[in-house]
N, C-alpha and C positions, 0 to 999 in steps of 0.2 A: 309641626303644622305647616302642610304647604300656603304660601302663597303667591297670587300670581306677579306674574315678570312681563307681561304683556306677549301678544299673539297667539291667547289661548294655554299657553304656557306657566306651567307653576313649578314653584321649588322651596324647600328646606332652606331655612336657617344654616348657613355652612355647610350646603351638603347639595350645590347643583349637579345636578346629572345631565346626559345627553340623550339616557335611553327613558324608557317609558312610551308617553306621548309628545316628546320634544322632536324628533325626527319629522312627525306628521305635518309641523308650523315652522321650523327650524330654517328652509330657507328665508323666507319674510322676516322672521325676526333678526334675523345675522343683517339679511340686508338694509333693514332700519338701526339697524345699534354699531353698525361700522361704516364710519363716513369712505364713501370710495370706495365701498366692497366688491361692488360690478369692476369696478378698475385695476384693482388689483388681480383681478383675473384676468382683464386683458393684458395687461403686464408680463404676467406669467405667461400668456401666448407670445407674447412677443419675444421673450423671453427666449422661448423656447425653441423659437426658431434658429437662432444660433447655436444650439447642441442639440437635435434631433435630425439625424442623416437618416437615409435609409434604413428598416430594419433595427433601431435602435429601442434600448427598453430605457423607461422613464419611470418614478413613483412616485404617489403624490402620497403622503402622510397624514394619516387623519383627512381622510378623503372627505368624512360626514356621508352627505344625500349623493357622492357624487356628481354634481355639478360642473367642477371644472375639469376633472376627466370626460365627460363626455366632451365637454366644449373644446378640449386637445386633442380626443379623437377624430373628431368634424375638422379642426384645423390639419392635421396630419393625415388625412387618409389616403393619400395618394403616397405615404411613407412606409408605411405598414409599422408602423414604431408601437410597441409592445407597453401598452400602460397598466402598473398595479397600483392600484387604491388600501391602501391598509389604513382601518380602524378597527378600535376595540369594541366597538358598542355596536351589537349585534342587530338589531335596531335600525340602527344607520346604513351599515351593510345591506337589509333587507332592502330598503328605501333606494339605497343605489344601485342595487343590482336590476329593481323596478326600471329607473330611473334610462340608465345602459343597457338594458336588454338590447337592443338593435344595434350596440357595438361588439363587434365580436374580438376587436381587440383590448377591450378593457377588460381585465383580473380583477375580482375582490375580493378582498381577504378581511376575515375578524384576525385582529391579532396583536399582541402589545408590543408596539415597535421597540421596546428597552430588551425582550424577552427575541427575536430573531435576526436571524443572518438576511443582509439585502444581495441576491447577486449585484455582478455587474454590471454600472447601468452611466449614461453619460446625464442624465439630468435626474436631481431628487427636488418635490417643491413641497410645502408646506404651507396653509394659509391659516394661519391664528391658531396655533395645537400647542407649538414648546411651552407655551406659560402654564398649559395646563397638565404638562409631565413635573413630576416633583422636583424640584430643584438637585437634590440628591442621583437624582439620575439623567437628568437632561445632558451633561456629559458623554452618557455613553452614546448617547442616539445622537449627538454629534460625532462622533468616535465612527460610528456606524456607518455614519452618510461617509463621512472621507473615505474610510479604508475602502467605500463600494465602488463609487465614482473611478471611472478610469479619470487618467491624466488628462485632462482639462475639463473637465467636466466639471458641471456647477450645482447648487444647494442654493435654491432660491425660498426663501423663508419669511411670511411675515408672521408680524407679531405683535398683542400690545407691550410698550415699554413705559418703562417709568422716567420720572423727568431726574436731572443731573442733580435737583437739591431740592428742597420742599417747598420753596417759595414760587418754584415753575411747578411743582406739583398739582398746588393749590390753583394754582392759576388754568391747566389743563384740566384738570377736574372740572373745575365748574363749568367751564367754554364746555368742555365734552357732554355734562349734565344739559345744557343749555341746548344742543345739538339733539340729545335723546326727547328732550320736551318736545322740541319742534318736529320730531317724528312722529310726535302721538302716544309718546308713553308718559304716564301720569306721575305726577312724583312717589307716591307710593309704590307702582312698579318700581321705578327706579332704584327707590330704597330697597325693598324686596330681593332684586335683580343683585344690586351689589351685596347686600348681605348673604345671599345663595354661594357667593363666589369667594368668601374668606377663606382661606387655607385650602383654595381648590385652585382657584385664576394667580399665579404669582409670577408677575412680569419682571426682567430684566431691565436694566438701564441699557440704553444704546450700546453703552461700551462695554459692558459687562455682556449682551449679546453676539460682538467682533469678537470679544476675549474668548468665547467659548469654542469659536468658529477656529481661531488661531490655534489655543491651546491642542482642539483636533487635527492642526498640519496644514488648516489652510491659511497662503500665505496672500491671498490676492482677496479682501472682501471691500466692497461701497455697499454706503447706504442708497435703494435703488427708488423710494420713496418713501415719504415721511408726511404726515397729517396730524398735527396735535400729537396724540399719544399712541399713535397707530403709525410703526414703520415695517420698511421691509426692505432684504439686504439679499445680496447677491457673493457667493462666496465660491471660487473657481481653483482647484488642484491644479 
């Protein structure tokens, strides 16, 4: 039995999806349930100005609506820098291609990042997708980003994380619940929203996030922001 998660939005008992009618409300609600969401986007502009020269190709993972692709191609266009959007949910793809119709250097692609080859590209970014690849395989799509990256080239990623023991857990949990209220979502959403997300959402600790990033060959990563239980790390071949 669906129920709803707030912005129009519903879901299953351990079983949220992205496709359906989620795409349709999907930016509103990201940007009320993630403190800083606009910011980490400008981040990732900012970002990105240090590895996008001329003619460079850049991908963003789990693109969703499209959103911060477009806003890199508007930043970049005097660069001609080649951006792909890859996600799985067909859905999402539709919405962004809606979305960047008037870029004509943005690609997008259905596709499950664990399942293809990235060419060669000097920036990969990602905003809030790894927690949702299964732990069993987020490895490789680490594995992936390095071998594609030429030599210096970066993997800028956020994501939510879990805290260092459970007594900061608890403590971040509620501040962050406290954060969702003050958005306008009900506590029922709320509960709703986190029971949708059991054995789908399963976030990393910080350091178990660098570990992954290393174990894949990169030897240079900082954390490049952090808010309660939402960070985001920057990781350079």
């Amino acid at each position: 039995m669906k129920k709803k998660v707030g912005n129009k939005i519903s879901a299953e008992n351990a079983n949220w999806s992205f496709s359906g009618k989620t795409p349709k409300n999907f930016d509103k609600h990201i940007n009320k349930s993630i403190p800083l969401y606009k910011w980490t986007h400008q981040i990732g502009l900012e970002v990105a100005d240090f590895f996008l020269a001329n003619n460079s190709l850049t991908y963003d993972i789990g693109c969703s609506t499209g959103v911060f692709a477009k806003k890199l191609a508007e930043r970049t266009k005097n660069k001609k820098v080649n951006i792909i959007g890859i996600d799985e949910i067909p859905e999402m793809i539709k919405k962004a291609k809606f979305n960047c119709k008037k870029n004509k250097n943005i690609n997008l692609y259905k596709a499950d990042i664990t399942k293809i080859n990235l060419k060669k590209n000097n920036l990969t970014t990602s905003f809030f997708t790894m927690s949702f690849i299964k732990p069993s395989k987020r490895q490789i799509v680490f594995n992936k980003v390095f071998k594609s990256l030429n030599w210096g080239g970066g993997f800028l990623f956020f994501d939510k994380v879990r805290a260092p023991d459970a007594r900061f857990q608890d403590m971040m949990s509620q501040i962050y619940n406290e954060f969702k209220i003050s958005q306008g979502f009900t506590p029922d959403e709320i509960l709703s929203k986190s029971s949708s997300l059991k054995g789908v959402l399963e976030p990393f600790s910080s350091k178990a996030n660098i570990m992954l990033a290393k174990r894949a060959g990169f030897k240079d990563v900082m954390t490049i922001f952090k808010f309660l239980n939402f960070e985001g790390f920057l990781a350079i071949k």
